[in-house]
N, C-alpha and C positions, 0 to 999 in steps of 0.2 A: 752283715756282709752285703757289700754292693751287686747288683746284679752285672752282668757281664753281658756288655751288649754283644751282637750279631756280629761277625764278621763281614765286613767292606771287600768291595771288590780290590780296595788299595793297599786293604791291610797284608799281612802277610800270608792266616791263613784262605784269604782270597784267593790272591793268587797262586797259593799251591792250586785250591777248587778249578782256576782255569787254566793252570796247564795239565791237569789230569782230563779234564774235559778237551780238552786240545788234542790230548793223546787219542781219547778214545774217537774224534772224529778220523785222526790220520788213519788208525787202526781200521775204522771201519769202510773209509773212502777207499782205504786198500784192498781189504775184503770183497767191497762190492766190486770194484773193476775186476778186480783177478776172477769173479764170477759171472760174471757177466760179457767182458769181453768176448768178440767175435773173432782177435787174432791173436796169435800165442805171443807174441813181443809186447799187445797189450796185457796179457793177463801177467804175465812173467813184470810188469811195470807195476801193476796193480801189486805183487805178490812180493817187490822191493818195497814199495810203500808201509805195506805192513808188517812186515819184518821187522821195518825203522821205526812204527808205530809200540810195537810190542818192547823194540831196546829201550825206548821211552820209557815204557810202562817197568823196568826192570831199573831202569835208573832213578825213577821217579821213588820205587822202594827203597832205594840206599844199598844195591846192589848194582856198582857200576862196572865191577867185574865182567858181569854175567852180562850186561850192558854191550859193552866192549864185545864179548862172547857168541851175543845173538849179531850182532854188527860183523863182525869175522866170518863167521862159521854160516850162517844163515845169511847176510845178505850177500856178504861177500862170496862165499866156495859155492853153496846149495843154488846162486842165481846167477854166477859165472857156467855152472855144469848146465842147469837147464839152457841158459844160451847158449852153449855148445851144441848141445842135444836139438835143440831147434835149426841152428844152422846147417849140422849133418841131416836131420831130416829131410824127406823128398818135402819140394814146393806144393804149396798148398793146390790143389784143387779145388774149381768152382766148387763153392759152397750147396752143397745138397740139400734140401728141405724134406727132412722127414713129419713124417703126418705126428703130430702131437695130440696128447688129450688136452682140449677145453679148460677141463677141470684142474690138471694139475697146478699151473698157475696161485688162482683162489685158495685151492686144500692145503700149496704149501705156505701161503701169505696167511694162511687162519693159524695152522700149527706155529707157524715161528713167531706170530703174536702174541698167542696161549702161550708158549714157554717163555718171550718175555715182559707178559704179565706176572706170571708165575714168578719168575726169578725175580720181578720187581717188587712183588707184591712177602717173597721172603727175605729182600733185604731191608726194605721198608721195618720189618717183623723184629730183625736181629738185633740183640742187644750188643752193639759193636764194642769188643773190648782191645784196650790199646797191647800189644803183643810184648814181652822183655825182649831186650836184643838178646838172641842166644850166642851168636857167637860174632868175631870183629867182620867178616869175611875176606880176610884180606886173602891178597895172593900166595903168599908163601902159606898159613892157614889150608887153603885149597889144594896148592901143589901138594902138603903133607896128607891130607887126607886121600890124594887121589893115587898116591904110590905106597901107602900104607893100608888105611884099612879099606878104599874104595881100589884096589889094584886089579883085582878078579873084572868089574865090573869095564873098566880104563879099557885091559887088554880085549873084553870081548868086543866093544865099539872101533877098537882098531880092527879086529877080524871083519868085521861090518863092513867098515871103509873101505876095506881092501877088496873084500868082494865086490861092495858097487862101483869098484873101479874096473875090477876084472871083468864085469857084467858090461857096463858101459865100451870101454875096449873091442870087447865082445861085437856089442852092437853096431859100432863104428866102425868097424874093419868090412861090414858087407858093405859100405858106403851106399853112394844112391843110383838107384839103374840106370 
């Protein structure tokens, strides 16, 4: 048997490697503004980015369903409410400066290094194995499962919905002083 060279950035499985590394920078350019940020219209920007990062990561799986799903439902409903929710909010006031500890900074840049050494160091470990496709996922697939035998679970996220509608409502009806 021939040996099987290395994969090329031109070959195919390359470029899967760099649009999965693509994703995971979007994802995390997302993550960090949306934490870091100083205004809520930047974090809410940060928190669309990774959103879009994440339908990436779902489409990248051969799940463009869900793809589509996280694009709708999360960037679209979950990041049109929070912008609502900001616009009804009273106007920011000057920014306060509470006395911070020193240390937290440092304690939390060591811990989130240790876990992702940690997590690097048991992927590195795993004997990756390729998965069977289990099932086609198509849509009508989905639709069937989720008014059949997932229908208990359907109706209670509509109950959900409805209450953070009636909550938000709620909130929005004292409007701003």
């Amino acid at each position: 048997m021939t040996p099987v060279p290395p994969p090329t950035l031109f070959s195919a499985d390359g470029m899967v490697g760099l649009v999965f590394l693509i994703m995971i920078g979007v994802t995390l350019t997302g993550g960090i503004i949306a934490a870091t940020a100083e205004r809520l219209i930047r974090a809410l920007s940060g928190i669309v980015i990774c959103f879009t990062g994440v339908a990436g990561f779902y489409y990248f799986l051969n799940s463009p369903f869900m793809a589509m799903m996280q694009i709708l439902i999360y960037v679209g409903a979950i990041c049109v409410t929070i912008s609502f929710a900001i616009m009804l909010a009273a106007p920011e006031e000057k920014l306060k400066k509470s006395p911070t500890n020193l240390l937290s900074g440092p304690i939390g840049f060591m811990i989130a290094a240790l876990i992702f050494a940690a997590m690097t160091m048991l992927a590195l470990k795993t004997d990756w194995q390729a998965s069977a496709k289990i099932a086609s996922g198509s849509v009508r697939e989905i639709g069937i499962h989720l008014l059949t035998t997932y229908s208990m679970v359907f109706e209670l996220i509509s109950i959900v919905l409805l209450i953070a509608i009636i909550g938000s409502i709620v909130i929005a009806r004292g409007g701003r002083n």
